[in-house]
Legacy VTK file of the C-alpha trace (Angstrom):
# vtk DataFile Version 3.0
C-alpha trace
ASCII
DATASET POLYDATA
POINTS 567 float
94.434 -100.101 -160.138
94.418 -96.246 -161.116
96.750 -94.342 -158.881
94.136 -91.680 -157.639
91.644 -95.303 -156.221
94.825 -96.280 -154.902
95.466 -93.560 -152.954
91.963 -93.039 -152.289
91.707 -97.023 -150.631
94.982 -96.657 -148.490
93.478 -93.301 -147.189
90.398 -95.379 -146.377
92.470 -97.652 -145.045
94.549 -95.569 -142.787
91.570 -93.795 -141.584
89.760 -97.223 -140.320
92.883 -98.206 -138.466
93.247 -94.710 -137.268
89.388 -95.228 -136.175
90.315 -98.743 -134.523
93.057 -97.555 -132.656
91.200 -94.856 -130.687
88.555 -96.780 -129.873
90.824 -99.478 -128.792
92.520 -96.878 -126.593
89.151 -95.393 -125.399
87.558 -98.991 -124.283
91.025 -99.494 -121.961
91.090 -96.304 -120.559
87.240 -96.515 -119.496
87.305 -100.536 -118.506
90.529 -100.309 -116.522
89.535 -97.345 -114.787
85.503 -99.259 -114.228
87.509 -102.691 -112.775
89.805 -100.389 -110.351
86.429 -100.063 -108.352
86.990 -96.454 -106.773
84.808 -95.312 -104.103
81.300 -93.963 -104.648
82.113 -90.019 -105.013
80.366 -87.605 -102.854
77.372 -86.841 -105.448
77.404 -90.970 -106.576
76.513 -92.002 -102.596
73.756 -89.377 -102.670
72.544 -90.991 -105.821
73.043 -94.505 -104.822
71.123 -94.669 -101.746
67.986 -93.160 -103.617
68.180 -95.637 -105.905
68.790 -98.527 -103.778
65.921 -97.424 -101.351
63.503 -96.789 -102.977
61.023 -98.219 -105.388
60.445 -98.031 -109.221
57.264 -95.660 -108.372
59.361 -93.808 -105.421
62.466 -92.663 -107.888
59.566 -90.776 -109.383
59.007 -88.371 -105.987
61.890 -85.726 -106.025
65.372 -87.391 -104.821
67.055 -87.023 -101.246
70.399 -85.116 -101.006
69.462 -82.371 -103.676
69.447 -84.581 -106.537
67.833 -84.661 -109.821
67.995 -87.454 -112.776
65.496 -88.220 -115.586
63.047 -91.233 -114.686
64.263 -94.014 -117.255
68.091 -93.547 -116.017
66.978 -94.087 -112.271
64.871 -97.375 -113.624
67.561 -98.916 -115.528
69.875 -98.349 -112.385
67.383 -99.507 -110.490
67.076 -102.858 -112.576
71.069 -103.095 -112.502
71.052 -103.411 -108.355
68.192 -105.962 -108.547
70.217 -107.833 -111.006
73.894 -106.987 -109.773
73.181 -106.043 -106.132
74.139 -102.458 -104.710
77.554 -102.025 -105.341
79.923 -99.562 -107.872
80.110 -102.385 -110.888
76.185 -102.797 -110.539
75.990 -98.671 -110.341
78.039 -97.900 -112.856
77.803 -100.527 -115.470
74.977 -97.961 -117.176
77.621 -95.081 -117.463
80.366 -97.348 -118.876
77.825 -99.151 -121.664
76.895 -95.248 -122.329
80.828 -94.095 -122.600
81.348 -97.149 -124.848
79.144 -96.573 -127.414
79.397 -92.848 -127.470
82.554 -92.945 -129.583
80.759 -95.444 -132.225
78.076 -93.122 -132.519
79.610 -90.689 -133.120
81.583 -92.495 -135.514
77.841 -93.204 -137.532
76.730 -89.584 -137.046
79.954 -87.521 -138.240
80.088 -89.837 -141.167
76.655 -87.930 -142.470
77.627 -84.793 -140.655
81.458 -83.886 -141.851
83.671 -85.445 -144.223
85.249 -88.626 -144.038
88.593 -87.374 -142.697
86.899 -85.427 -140.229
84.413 -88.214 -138.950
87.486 -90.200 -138.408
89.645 -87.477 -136.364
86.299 -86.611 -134.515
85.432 -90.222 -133.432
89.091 -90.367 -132.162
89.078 -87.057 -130.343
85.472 -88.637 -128.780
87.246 -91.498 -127.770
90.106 -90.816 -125.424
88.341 -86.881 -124.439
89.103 -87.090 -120.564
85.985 -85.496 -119.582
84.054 -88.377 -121.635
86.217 -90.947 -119.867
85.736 -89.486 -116.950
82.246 -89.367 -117.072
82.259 -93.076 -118.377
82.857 -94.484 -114.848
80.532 -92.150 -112.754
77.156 -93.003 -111.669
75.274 -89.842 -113.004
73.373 -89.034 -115.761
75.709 -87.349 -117.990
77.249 -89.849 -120.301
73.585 -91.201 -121.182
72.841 -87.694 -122.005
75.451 -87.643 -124.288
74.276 -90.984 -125.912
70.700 -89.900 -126.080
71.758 -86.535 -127.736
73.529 -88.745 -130.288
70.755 -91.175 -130.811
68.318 -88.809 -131.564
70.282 -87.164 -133.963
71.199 -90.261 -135.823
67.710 -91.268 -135.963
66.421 -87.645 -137.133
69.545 -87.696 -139.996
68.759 -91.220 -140.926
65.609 -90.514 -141.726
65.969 -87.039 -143.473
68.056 -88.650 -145.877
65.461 -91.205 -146.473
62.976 -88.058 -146.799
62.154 -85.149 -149.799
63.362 -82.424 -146.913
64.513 -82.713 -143.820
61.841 -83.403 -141.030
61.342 -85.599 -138.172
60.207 -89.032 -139.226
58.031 -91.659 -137.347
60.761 -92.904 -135.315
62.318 -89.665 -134.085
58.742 -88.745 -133.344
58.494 -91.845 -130.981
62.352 -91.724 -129.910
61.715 -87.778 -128.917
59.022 -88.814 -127.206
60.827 -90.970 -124.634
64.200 -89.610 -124.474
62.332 -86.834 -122.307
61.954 -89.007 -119.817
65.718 -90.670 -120.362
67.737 -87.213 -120.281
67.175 -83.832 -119.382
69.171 -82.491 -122.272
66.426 -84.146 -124.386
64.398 -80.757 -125.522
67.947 -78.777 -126.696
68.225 -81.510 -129.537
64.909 -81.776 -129.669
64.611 -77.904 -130.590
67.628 -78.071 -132.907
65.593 -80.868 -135.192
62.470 -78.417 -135.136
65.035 -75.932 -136.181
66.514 -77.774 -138.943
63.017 -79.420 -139.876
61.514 -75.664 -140.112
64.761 -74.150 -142.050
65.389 -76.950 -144.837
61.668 -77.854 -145.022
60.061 -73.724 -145.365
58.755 -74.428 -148.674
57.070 -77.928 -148.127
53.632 -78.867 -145.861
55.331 -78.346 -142.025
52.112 -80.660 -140.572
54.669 -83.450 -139.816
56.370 -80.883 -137.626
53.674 -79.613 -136.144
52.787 -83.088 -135.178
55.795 -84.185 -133.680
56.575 -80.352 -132.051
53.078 -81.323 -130.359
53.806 -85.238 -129.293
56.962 -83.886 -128.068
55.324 -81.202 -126.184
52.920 -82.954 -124.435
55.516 -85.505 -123.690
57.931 -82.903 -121.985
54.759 -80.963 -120.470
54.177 -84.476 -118.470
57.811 -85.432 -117.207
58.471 -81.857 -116.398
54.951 -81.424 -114.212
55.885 -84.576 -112.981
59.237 -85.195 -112.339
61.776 -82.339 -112.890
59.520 -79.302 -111.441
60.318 -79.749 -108.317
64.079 -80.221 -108.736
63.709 -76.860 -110.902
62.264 -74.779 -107.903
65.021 -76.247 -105.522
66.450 -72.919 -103.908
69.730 -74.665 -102.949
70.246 -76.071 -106.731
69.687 -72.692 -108.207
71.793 -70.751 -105.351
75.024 -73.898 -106.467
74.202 -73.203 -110.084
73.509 -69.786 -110.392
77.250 -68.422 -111.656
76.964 -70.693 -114.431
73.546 -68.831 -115.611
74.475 -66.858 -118.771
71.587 -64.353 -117.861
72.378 -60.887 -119.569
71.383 -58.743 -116.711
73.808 -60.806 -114.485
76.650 -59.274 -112.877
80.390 -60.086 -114.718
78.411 -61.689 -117.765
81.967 -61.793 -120.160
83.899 -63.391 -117.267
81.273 -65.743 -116.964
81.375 -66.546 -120.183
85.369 -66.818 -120.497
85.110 -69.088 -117.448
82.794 -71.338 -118.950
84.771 -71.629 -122.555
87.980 -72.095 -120.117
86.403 -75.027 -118.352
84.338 -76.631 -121.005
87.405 -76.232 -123.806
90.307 -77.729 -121.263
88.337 -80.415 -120.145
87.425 -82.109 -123.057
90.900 -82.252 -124.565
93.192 -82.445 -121.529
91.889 -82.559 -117.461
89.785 -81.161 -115.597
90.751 -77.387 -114.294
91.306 -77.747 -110.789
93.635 -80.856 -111.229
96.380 -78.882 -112.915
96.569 -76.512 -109.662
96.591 -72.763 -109.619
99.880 -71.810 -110.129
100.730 -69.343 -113.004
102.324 -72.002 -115.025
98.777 -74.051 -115.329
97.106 -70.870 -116.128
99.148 -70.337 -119.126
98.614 -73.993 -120.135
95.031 -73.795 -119.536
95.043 -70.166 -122.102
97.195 -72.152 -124.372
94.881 -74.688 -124.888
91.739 -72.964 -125.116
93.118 -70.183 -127.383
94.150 -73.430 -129.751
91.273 -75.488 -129.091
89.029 -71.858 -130.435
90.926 -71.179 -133.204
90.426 -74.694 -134.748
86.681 -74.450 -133.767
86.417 -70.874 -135.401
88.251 -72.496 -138.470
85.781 -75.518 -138.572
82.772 -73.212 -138.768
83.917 -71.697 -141.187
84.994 -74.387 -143.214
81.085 -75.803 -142.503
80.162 -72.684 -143.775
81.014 -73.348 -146.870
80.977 -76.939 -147.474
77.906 -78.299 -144.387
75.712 -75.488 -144.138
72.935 -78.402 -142.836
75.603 -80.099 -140.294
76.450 -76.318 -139.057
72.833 -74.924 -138.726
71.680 -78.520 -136.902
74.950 -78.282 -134.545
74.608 -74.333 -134.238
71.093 -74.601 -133.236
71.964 -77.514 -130.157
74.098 -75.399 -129.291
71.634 -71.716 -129.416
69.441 -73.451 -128.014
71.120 -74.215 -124.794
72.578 -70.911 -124.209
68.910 -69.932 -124.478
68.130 -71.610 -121.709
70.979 -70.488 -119.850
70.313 -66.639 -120.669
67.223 -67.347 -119.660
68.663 -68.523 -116.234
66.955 -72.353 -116.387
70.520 -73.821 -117.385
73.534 -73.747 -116.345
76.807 -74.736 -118.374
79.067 -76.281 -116.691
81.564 -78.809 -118.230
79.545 -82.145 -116.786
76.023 -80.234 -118.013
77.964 -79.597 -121.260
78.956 -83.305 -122.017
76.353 -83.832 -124.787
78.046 -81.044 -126.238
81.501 -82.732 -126.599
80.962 -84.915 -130.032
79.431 -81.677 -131.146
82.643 -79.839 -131.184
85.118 -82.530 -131.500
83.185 -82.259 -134.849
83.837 -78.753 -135.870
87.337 -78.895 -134.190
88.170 -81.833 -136.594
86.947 -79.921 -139.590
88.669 -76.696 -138.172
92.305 -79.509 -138.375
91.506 -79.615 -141.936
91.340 -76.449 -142.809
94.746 -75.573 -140.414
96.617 -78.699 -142.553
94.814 -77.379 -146.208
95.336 -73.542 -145.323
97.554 -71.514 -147.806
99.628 -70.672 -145.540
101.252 -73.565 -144.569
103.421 -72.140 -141.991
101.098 -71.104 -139.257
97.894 -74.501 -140.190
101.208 -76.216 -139.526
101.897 -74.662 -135.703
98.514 -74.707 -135.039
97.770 -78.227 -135.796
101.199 -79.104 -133.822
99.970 -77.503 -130.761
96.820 -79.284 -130.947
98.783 -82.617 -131.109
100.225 -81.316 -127.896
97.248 -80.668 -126.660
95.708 -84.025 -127.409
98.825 -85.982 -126.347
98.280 -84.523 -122.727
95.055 -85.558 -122.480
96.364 -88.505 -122.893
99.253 -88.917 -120.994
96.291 -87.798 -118.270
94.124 -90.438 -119.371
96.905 -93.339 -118.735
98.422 -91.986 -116.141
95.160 -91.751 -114.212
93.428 -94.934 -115.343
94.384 -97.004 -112.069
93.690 -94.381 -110.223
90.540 -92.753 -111.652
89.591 -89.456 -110.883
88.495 -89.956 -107.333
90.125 -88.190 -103.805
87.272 -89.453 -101.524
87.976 -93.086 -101.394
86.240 -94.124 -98.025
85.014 -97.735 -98.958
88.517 -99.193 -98.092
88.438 -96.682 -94.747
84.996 -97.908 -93.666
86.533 -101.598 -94.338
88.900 -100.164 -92.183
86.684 -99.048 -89.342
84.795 -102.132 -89.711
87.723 -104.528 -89.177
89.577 -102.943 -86.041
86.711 -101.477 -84.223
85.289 -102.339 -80.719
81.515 -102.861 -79.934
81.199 -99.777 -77.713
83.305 -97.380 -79.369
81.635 -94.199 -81.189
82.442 -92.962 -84.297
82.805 -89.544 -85.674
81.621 -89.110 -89.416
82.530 -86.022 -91.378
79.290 -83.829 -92.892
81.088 -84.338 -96.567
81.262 -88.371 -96.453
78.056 -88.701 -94.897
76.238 -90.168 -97.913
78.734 -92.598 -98.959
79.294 -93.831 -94.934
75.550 -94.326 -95.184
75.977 -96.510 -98.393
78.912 -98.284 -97.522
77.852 -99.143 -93.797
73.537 -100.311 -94.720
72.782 -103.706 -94.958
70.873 -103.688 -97.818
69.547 -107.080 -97.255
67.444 -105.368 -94.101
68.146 -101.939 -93.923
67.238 -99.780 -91.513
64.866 -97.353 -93.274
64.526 -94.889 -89.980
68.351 -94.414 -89.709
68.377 -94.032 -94.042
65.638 -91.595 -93.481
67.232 -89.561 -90.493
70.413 -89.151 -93.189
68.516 -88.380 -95.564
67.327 -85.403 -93.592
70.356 -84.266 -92.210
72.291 -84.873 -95.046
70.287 -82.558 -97.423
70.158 -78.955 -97.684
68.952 -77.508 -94.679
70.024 -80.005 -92.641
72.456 -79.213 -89.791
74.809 -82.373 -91.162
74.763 -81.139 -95.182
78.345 -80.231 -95.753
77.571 -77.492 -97.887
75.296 -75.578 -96.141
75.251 -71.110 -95.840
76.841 -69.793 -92.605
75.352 -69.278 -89.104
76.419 -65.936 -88.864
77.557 -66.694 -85.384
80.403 -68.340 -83.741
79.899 -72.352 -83.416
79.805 -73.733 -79.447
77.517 -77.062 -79.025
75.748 -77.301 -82.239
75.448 -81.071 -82.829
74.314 -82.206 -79.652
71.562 -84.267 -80.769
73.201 -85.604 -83.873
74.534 -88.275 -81.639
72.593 -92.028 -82.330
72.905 -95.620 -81.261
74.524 -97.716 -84.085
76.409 -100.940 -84.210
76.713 -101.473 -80.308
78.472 -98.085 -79.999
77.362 -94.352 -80.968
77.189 -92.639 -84.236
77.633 -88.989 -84.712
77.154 -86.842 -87.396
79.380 -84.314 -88.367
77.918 -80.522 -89.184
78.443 -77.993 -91.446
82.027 -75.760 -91.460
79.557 -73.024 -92.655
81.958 -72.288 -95.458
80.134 -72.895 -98.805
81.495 -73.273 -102.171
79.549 -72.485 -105.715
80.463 -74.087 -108.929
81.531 -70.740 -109.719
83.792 -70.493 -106.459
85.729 -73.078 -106.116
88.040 -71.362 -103.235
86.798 -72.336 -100.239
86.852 -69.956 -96.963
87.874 -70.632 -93.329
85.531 -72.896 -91.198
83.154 -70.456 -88.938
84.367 -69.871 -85.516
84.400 -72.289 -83.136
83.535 -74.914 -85.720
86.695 -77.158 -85.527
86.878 -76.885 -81.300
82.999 -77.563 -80.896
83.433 -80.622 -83.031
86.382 -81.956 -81.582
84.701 -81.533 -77.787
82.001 -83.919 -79.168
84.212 -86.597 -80.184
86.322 -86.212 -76.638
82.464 -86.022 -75.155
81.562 -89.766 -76.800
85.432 -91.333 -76.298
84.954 -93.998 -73.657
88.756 -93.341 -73.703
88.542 -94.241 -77.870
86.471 -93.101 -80.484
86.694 -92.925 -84.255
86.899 -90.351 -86.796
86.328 -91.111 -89.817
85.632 -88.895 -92.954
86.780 -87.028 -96.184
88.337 -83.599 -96.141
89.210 -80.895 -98.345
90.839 -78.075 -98.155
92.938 -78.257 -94.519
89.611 -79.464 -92.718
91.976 -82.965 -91.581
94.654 -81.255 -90.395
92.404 -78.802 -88.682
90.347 -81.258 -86.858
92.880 -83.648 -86.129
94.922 -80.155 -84.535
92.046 -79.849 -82.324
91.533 -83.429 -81.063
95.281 -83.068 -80.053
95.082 -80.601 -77.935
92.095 -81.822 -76.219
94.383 -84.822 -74.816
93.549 -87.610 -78.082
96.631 -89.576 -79.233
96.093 -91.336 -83.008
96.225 -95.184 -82.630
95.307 -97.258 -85.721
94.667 -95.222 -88.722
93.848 -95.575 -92.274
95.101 -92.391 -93.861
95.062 -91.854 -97.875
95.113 -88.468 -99.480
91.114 -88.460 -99.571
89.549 -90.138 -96.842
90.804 -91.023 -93.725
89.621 -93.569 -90.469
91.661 -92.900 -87.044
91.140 -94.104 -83.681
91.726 -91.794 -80.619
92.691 -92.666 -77.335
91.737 -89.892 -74.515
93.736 -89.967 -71.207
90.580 -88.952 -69.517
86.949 -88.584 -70.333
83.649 -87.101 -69.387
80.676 -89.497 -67.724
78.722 -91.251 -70.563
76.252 -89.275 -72.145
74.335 -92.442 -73.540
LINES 1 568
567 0 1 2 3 4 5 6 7 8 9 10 11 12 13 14 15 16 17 18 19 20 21 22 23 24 25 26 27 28 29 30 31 32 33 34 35 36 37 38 39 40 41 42 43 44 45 46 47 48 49 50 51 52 53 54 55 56 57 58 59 60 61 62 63 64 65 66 67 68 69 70 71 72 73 74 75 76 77 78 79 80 81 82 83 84 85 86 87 88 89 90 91 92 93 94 95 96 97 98 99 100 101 102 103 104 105 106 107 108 109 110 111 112 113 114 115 116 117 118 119 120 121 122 123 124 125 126 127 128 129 130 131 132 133 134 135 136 137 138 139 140 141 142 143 144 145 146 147 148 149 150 151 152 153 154 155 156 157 158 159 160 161 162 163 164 165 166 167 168 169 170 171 172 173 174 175 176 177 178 179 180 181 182 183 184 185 186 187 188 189 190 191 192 193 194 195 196 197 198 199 200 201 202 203 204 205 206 207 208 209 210 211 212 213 214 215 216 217 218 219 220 221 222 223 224 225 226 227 228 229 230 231 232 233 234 235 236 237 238 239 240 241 242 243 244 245 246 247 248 249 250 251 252 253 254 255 256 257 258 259 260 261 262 263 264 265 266 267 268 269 270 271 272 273 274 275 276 277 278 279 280 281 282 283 284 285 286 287 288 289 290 291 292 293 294 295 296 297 298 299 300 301 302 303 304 305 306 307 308 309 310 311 312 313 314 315 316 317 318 319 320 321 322 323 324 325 326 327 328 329 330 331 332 333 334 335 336 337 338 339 340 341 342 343 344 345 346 347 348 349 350 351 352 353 354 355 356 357 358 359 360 361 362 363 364 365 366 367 368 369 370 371 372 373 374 375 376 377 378 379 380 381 382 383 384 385 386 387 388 389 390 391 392 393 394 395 396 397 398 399 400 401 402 403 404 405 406 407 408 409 410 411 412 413 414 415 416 417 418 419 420 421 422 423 424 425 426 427 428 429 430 431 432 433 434 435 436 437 438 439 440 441 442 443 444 445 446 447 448 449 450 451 452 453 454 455 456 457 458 459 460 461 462 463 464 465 466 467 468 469 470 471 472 473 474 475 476 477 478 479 480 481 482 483 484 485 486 487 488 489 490 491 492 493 494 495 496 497 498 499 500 501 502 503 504 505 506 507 508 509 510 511 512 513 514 515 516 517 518 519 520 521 522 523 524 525 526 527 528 529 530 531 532 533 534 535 536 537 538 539 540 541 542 543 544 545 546 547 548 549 550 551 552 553 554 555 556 557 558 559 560 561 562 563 564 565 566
């Protein structure tokens, strides 16, 4: 065999095993991490209970709790409990088939997108990216997004090929139809095919185009009169969302924009921002790696530049086009809205290796592409180190086990306003549930609802509010925490002081229902546990049994003396 084949087959060869191995590696991290079980997450309860009570036609009305997710994800889930009853493996099974074929098609995609090299570095990058794990195990819509985004663009390049011109083809006519109603992200990729279509196609007939920009149109025009207008004109969504808009007559538009290339860039190659802390040292790291992780990607363009001018202008306009939206203050970017993004750049970041290991200048491709092993090698030490313990602080299924186990007939329990949703999960019978109580949390656990954790401030200093979120349940009482009146953005993650009189008026309530014991149980950020568990104190409760982890907590306290019954 010629030398130069030779090479070229143990290249080949390297690069498949290369290929095998992080796939191998991704499939652990996201199937150990699936089989530990964790607790539904704040946002997963809120999900969960609209899709386990309701019907196929009901997931269609806007969702409970604030939330929003395309029609044909909220069916398939919906099919999954039927078939697997309502618990996390039945939940999340959808997200984990989604993370484990992301990394294969992505492996299909960059093989017609980048060279061979590349596709294989990309695929492995795809693989073991923590947000992408993350994501794997969660019941939201996020991963499918990414898989639909990938779909459609293997069917669209599949059939270009196949094609004199690019254009969209039968199938990604049909395919862009649907994925519409499968992912909200559907019209960005849809609008970087047009793009492409238009651009490689000027000089040829455009009808096919104009065909499929209609079918796909009138498809979108439908699911978002339907389905997603509502969620669009929720004022509570937009008020969450709105420091993510990339709207130029915003106020601090550049530190917007440096916050959202510092979130999106660190969390696909090493953790997730706030789980480094905010000490100086994590700063630095976090700079470090996005200064790296945009050099490479500057690199990669312009090594696409000169050798993919198609694969740039298809994954320049996906990319244009949802900045777009955002500067037109109908998207947000976030890091979990910017997941169908992530194969995207591992891409260009890939090709952008290349060029640092091919450069010239030896010296400094060779420091740069160090640093990026660095870089990747945390995320994942993170990955493994986290994978029997993934990504979760609120862990209140084993509490409400807990509860459940030690708990008297009579006694009254306290529930927190931020584990209200996943309480309500964990503690329905779904066999016969009680749709009044479901609706009555539904309520008050949404925004404007006096038990929605995140709701604005009173203005005023707290004394009584609460008094008639107080209900019969399970022989004893059940009473809803409210609001610390201390809202976070996604912008603004540093969260203020409770209102006045918020930690004392709640802790009165819970001495109010003791009949000498009641419950507490709930999950807490940022010093509410210690606060409220202060206050019970010195209102005369002792802590008996307790089930205490960092996240979620379920504690029974015993009151030396107590009002008259208020039941």
């Amino acid at each position: 065999m010629p030398v130069g084949k030779a090479r070229t087959v143990n290249r080949v060869a390297r690069d498949r095993l290369f290929v095998a191995g992080a796939l191998t590696a991704g499939v652990l991290f996201r199937v150990i991490a699936y089989a530990e079980r964790p607790s539904l997450s704040l946002d997963e309860a809120r999900v969960a209970l609209n899709i386990a009570g309701r019907s196929f036609m009901g997931l269609l009305r806007p969702l409970d709790y604030d939330q929003a997710a395309p029609p044909l994800f909220l069916w398939a889930e919906k099919v999954a409990v039927l078939l697997g009853g309502p618990n996390e493996y039945a939940l999340r099974a959808l997200p984990l088939l989604a993370g484990l074929l992301v990394p294969v098609f992505t492996y299909a995609l960059a093989r017609r997108l980048v060279e061979g090299s590349e596709a294989s570095l990309a695929t492995a990058l795809t693989a073991v990216s923590p947000s992408l794990v993350a994501y794997s195990i969660q019941l939201k819509p996020y991963e499918t997004d990414v898989l639909v985004c990938l779909g459609l663009l293997l069917v669209f390049t599949g059939e270009a090929t196949r094609a004199p011109g690019p254009r969209p083809g039968r199938w990604t006519i049909v395919f862009g139809a649907m994925a519409v109603w499968a992912s909200v992200i559907a019209p960005f990729v849809l609008a970087a095919i047009a793009v492409e279509s238009w651009w490689g196609g000027r000089r040829a007939s455009q009808s096919r185009l104009a065909a499929a920009l209609l079918c796909w149109g009138v498809s979108f025009g439908v699911a978002y009169w339907w389905v997603y207008r509502p969620t669009a004109a929720n004022p509570y969504l937009y008020w969450f969302w709105r420091e993510r808009m990339l709207t130029p007559w915003g106020p601090d538009l550049w530190g917007k924009i440096w916050q959202i290339l510092r979130d999106g860039m660190f969390t696909s190659f090493v953790a997730g921002v706030v789980e480094v802390g905010a000490t100086r040292f994590a700063e630095a790291r976090v700079i470090g790696v996005v200064l790296i992780a945009t050099a490479l990607a500057i690199g990669g363009i312009w090594r696409l530049a000169q050798t993919r001018p198609t694969t740039l202008r298809l994954l320049g306009a996906l990319v244009g086009s949802v900045l777009l939206a955002s500067a037109a203050g109908k998207y947000p970017l976030a890091p979990r809205l910017l997941l169908f993004c992530v194969p995207a750049l591992m891409m260009v970041v890939a090709a952008g290796v290349q060029v640092a290991f091919s450069t010239n200048v030896r010296a400094p491709g060779l420091v740069l592409g160090a640093c990026f092993g660095v870089v990747v090698l945390s995320g994942l030490v993170r990955n493994t180190t986290l994978v029997d313990d993934p990504y979760r602080d609120d862990h209140l299924r084993p509490a409400v086990a807990f509860w459940a186990r030690e708990r008297r007939p009579d006694e009254a329990v306290y529930v927190t306003a931020g584990a209200l949703p996943a309480w309500t999960f964990y503690t329905t019978d779904w066999r016969r549930p009680d749709t009044t109580r479901l609706a009555r949390m539904a309520r008050e656990g949404s925004s404007g609802g006096v038990a929605f954790e995140n709701g604005p401030p009173r203005g005023r200093a707290v004394r009584g509010d609460g008094a008639d979120l107080a209900f019969p349940f399970a022989g004893g009482m059940e009473l809803l925490g409210i609001k610390d009146g201390a809202p976070v953005t996604i912008g603004r993650w540093r969260r203020l002081p409770p209102e006045s009189g918020w930690v004392e008026s709640e802790a009165e309530r819970i001495r109010a229902a003791a009949h000498p014991t009641a419950w507490v149980i709930g999950t807490f950020w940022f010093g509410r546990r210690d606060m409220l568990d202060a206050a019970v104190r010195a209102l005369g409760g002792t802590r008996l049994e307790a089930f205490d982890v960092p996240g979620a907590v379920a504690v029974r306290y015993r009151f030396p003396a107590f009002p008259a019954s208020t039941r």
